[in-house]
C-alpha positions in Angstrom: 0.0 0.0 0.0 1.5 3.4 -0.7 2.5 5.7 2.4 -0.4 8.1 3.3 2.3 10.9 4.6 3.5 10.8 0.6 1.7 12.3 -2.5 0.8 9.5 -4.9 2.0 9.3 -8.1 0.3 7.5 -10.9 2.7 7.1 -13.8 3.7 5.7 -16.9 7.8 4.9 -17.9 7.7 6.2 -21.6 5.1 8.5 -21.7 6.2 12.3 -21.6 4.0 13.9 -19.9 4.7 11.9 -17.0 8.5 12.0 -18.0 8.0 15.9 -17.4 6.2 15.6 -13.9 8.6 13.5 -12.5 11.5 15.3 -13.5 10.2 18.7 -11.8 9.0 16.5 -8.8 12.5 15.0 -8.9 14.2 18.6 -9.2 12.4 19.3 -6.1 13.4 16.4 -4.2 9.9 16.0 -3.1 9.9 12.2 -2.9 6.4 10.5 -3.4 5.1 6.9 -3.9 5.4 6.0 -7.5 2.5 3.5 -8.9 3.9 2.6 -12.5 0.8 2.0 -14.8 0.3 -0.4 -17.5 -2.1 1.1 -19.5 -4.4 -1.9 -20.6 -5.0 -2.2 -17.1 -5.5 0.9 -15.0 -5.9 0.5 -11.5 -9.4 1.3 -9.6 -7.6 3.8 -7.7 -6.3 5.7 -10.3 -9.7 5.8 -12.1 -11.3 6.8 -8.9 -9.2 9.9 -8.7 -8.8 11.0 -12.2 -11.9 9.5 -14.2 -10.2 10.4 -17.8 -7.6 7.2 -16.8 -4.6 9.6 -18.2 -0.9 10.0 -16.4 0.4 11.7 -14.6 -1.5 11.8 -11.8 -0.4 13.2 -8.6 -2.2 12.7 -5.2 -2.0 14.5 -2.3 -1.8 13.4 1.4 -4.9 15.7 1.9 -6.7 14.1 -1.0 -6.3 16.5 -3.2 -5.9 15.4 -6.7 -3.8 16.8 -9.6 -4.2 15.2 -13.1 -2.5 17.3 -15.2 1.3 17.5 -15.9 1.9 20.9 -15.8 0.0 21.6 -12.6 2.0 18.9 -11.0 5.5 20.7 -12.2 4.5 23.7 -10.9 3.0 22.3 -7.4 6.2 21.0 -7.5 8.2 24.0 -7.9 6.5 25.9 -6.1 7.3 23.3 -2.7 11.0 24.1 -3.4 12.6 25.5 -6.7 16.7 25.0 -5.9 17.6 25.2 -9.7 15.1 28.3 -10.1 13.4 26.6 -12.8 10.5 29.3 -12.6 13.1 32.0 -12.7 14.3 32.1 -16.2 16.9 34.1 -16.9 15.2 35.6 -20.1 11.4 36.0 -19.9 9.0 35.7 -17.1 6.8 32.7 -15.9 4.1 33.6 -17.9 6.2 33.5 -21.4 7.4 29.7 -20.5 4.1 29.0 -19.7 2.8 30.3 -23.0 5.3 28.5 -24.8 4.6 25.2 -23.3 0.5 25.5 -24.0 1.8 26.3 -27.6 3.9 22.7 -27.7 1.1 21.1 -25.8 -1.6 22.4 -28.3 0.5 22.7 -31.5 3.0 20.2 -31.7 2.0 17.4 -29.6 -0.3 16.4 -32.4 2.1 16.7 -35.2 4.5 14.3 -32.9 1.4 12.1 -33.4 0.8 12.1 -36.6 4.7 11.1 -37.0 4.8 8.9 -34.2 1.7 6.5 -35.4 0.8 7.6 -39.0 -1.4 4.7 -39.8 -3.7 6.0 -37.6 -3.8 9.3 -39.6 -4.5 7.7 -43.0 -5.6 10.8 -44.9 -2.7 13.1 -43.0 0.5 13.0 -45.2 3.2 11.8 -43.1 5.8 14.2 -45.0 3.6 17.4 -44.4 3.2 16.1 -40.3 6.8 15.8 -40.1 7.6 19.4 -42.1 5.5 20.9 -40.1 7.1 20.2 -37.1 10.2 20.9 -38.3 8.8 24.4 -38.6 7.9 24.1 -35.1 11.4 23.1 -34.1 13.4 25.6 -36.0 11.9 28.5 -34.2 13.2 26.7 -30.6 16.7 26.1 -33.0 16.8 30.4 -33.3 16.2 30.2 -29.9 18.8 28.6 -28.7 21.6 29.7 -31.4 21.8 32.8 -28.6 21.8 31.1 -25.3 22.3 27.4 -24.1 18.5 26.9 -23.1 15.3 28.1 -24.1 15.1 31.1 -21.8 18.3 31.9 -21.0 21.5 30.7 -19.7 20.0 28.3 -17.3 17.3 25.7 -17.6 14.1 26.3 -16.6 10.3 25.1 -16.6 10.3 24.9 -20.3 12.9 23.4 -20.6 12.2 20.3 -19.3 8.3 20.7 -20.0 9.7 20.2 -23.6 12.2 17.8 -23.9 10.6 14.8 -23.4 9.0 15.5 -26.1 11.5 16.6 -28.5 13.0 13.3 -27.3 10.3 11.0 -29.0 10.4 13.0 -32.1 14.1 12.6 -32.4 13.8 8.9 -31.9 10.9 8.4 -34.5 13.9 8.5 -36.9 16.8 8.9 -35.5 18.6 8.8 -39.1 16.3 11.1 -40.3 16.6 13.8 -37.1 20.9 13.7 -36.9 20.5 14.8 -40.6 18.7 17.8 -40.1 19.8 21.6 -39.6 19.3 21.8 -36.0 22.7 21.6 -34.0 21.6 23.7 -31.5 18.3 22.1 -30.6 20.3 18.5 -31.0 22.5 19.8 -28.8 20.6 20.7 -26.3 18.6 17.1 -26.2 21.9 15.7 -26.0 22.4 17.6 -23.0 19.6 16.4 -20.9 19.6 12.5 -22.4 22.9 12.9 -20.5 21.8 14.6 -17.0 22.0 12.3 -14.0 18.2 14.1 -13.2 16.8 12.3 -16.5 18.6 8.7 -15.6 17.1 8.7 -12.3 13.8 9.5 -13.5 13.5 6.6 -16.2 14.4 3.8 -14.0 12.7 0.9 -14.5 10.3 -0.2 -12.2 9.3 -3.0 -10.2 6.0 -4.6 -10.8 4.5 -6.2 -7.7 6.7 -9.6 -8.5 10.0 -7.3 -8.2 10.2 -7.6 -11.6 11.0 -4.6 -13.9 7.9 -3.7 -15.9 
């Protein structure tokens, strides 16, 4: 059973929206009880809370339920922000959060339409994947002037992001190392490799003590 002085979190390995959430809950250190999801079967629990059966979901010792994975960053954050992650360097709060309902809107379902194109038969898989690319190359200007998105440190948008430039890129990984984009491969590079994003995608243990 999990530990009723710990928030609850219902996840999913893979999925990136639940990547994000636990990287901002990890960047905290606000330790919880994670409850790894396989999606065929949800648990009661987790449909109880959060009726629409998606992850992340994040809940409270009071009860309290947060279902979605910006709200749980910035509960998060907001408990203890040591990397200043809501205190870009360039920008404000509000801008990151702008450009993250953009990605979330925007280019989350071009990712899709890349990611699983037979179930978009009448979307052209070229058009999907140039117009994210268009998407991309305005982050790419972005970051030909500073080493992150808003500034010269990471922040919220950062890592609201990357997962999800992360399952673009590896799509087609042939495809992504060949385009005109150093800056933004770069800078995927850069977190794939932070000790923050190894500890978050541990595998976990199904009740057996089995990895998942």
């Amino acid at each position: 059973m999990p530990q009723s002085d710990l928030p609850v979190l219902y996840t999913f390995r893979r999925c990136p929206y639940a990547m994000r959430a636990r990287l901002a809950l990890a960047a905290a250190q606000q330790a919880y009880q994670p409850i790894e999801v396989v999606l065929r079967d949800k648990p009661a629990a987790l449909l109880r809370a959060s009726p629409k059966g998606t992850v992340p979901v994040l809940i409270l010792p009071s009860g309290e339920v947060i279902d979605e994975s910006l709200n749980i960053m910035l509960w998060a954050l907001h408990q203890h922000d040591p990397q200043q992650w809501l205190m870009p360097s360039i920008g404000s709060l509000s801008h990151m959060l702008e450009a993250i309902g953009d990605l979330d809107k925007n280019f989350k379902p071009l990712l899709d339409r890349c990611k699983y194109p037979d179930r978009y038969p009448d979307v052209s898989l070229d058009d999907s994947r140039a117009r994210a690319l268009q998407w991309l190359v305005q982050w790419e200007k972005r970051l030909q002037n500073h080493a992150f998105l808003f500034g010269t440190q990471s922040s919220l948008a950062d890592v609201a992001m990357f997962p999800f430039v992360r399952q673009f890129a590896a799509i087609d990984t042939a495809w992504w190392d060949a385009q005109a984009l150093p800056h933004l491969q770069q800078w995927r590079t850069h977190w794939l490799n932070l000790p923050l994003f190894a500890c978050v995608m541990q595998k976990p243990q199904s009740p057996s003590g089995k990895p998942f």
